[in-house]
N, C-alpha and C positions, 0 to 999 in steps of 0.2 A: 504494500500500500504506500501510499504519499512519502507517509512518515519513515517508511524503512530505508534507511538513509547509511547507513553501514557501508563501508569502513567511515563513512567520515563522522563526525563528530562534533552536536548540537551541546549548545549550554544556556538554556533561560533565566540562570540566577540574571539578577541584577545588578552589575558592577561596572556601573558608567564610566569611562573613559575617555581623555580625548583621542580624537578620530587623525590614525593614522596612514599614511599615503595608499599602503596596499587593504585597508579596510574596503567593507562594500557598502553601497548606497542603494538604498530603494526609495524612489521616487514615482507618487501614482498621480496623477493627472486627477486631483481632484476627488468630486464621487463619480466622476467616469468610470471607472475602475479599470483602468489599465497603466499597465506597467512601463518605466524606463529600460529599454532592452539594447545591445548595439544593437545594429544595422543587418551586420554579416552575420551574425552567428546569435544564440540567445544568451550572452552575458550580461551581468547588472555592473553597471559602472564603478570604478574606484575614487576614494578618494581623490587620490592624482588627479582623475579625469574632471575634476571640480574648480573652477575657477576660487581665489581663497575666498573674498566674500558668500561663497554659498556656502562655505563649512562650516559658517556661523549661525547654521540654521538646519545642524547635524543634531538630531536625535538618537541616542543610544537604545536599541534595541536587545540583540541576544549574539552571543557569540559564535561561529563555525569554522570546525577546523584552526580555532586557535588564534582566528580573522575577527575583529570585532565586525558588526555591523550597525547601520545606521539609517534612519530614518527621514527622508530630505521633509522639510515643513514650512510652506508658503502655501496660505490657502488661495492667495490672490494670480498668483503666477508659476504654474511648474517650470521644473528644472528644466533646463533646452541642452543639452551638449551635442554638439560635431561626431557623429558617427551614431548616432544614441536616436532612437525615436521610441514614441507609446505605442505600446499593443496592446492587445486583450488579455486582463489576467488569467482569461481560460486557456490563455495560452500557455500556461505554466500546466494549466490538467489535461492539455491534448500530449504537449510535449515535456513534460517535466518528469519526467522516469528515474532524475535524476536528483541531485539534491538540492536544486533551484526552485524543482516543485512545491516540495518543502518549504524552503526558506522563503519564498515570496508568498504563497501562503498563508503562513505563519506573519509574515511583517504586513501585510495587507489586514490581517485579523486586528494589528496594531494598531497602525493608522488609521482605521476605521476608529477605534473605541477613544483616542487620540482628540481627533477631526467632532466626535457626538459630545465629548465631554470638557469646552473650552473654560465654561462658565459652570460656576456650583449652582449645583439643583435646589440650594435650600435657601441660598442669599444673593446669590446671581455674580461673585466675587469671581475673578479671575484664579482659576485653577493654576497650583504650581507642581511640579515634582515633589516625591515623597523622596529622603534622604536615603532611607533605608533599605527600602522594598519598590516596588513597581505598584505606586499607586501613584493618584493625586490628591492633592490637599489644598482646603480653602485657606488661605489666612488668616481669612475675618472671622468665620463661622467651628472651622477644625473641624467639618465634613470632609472624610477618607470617600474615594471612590477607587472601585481596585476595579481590574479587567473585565469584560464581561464575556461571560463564555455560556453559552446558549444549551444545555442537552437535549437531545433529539434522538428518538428511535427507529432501528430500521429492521423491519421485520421479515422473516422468511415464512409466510405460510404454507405449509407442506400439507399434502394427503397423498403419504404412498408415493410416487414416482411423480407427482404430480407438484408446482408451485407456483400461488399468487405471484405473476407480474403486471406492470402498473407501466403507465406513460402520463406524467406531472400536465394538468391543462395551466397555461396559461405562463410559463419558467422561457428560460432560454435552452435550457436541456431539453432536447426531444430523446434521445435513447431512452432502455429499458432502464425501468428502476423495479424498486420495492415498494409496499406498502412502508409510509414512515408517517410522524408524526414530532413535535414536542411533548417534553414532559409539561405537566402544569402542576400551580401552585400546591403544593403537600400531594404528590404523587409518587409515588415507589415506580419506576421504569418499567416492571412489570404489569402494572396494572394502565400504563398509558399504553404499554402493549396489547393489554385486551383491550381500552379503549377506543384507538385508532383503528385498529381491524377489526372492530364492527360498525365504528362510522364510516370506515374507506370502502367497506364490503360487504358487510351485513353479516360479516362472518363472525360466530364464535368460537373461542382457541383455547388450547388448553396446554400441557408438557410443555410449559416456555423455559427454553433453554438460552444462556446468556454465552455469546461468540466472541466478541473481541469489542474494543471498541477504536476509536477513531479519532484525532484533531482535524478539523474540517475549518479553516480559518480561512477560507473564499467565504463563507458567511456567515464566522464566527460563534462554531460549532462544538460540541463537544457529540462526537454519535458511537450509541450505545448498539451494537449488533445481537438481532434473540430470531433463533428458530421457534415455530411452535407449531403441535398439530391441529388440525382444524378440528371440531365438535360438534355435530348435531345437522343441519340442511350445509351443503355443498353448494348452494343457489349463491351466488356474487349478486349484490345488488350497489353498485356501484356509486359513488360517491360525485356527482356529474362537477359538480362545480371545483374538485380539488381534483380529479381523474377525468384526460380524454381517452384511456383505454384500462381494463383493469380483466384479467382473465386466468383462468386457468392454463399450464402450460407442462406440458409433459417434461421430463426431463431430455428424452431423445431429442427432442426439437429444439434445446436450447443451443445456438451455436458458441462456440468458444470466443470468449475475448483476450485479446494478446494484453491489455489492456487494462490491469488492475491496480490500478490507482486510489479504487473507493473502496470503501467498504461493503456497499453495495455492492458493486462488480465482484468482488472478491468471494460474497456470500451468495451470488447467485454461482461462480465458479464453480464452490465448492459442490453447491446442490448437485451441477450438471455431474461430475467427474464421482459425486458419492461418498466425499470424504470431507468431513467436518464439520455436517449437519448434522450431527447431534450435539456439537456444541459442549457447552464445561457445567461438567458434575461432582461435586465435591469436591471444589477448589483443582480438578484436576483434569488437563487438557485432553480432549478425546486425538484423535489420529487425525492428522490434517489439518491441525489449529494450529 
């Protein structure tokens, strides 16, 4: 998935630094949401590549490979550099196999929670960095805002050979997904699991098994992966306004995706090939997880 980033090596503590020549820079165009990329190839800019009045406007983000990285921050004007244009941050999940995926990702999730929270929520006071930890702080008020990170479930309904896949109405994603949903306020993940597959489908489920879960920081995610088997009528009755397609699907029919990047993808993989749908059972991983 995204995250599997091996050999190289991610670090989120918090330990600001000044930004030196060979660090990296992510710069998004705003809420356009697309990225600073070169030209020729998909690399994120270095410091060097920064005229020096733009480093004065260097956010520390999280460490790779030993590289600090950084966050460029002008809401009025992105960064412009000679060899460097914006693309689409999906273009880190078509092509990001690699640890870029990841990492912009990840700093995109940043920037975002960065860009919603300028002003404190309780006095309207200009938010500052926290000293210690990765939050912000009002001065006026000593309102803490720390990250925001979303959970969300993604579910595999199974019966037999058979398994619920979905197509999202109304996203940028058209491929195959799963039944998913958010958890909501005082929910256990399991039980937004039965809740969401019977509002997406009219389906009720049972044996929910918990798979792996996910950072999903294109939109500031946290995703939880559960197989579970179905229970009672097999009828789909489809959820029109959150699904343009929602059906049954044998597993013979599922074709292979080279392409496992989500968690999604990866649990519907498993389904097709047989191995790691049944998911973790006392604390102990089944074959293929």
């Amino acid at each position: 998935m995204i995250q599997d980033i091996k050999p190289h090596i991610y670090h989120n503590e918090y330990r600001p630094a000044p930004p030196e020549d060979r660090d990296l820079v992510f710069s998004f165009a705003g809420q356009k949401r697309q990225i600073l990329l070169s030209e020729d190839e998909n690399h994120i800019p270095r410091v060097e590549n920064l005229p020096k009045t733009a480093r004065e406007k260097l956010r520390y983000l999280f460490s790779l490979d030993g590289k600090n990285c950084f966050l460029y921050e002008d809401q009025e004007k992105p960064l412009t550099l000679g060899g460097f244009s914006y693309d689409g941050i999906k273009t880190l999940r078509r092509d990001g196999s690699d640890v870029l995926g990841f990492a912009g990702s990840t700093a995109w999730h940043l920037a975002t929670w960065y860009r919603k929270n300028v002003h404190c929520g309780v006095c309207g006071a200009v938010l500052v960095p926290g000293k210690k930890e990765r939050c912000l702080v009002c001065p006026d008020c000593g309102n803490v805002v720390y990250p925001t990170i979303a959970p969300a479930v993604i579910i595999g309904i199974t019966d037999g050979d058979r398994i619920v896949m979905t197509r999202y109405r109304g996203r940028e994603y058209k491929g195959r997904a799963l039944v998913a949903g958010f958890c909501e306020i005082g929910e256990e993940a399991e039980d937004t699991v039965r809740r969401e597959a019977k509002e997406e489908t009219g389906l009720s489920v049972t044996n929910i098994r918990y798979v792996g879960s996910q950072p999903w920081g294109f939109d500031s995610n946290l995703l939880l992966g559960y197989f579970c088997d179905v229970t009672g009528d097999r009828t789909i009755t489809r959820q029109e306004d959150e699904l343009a397609a929602c059906e049954w699907v044998a597993r013979r029919d599922i074709t292979p995706d080279p392409n496992l990047l989500s968690l999604t993808a990866t649990m519907i993989e498993r389904f097709r090939t047989g191995t790691g749908e049944e998911g973790r059972r006392d604390g102990k991983i089944s074959q293929g997880i």
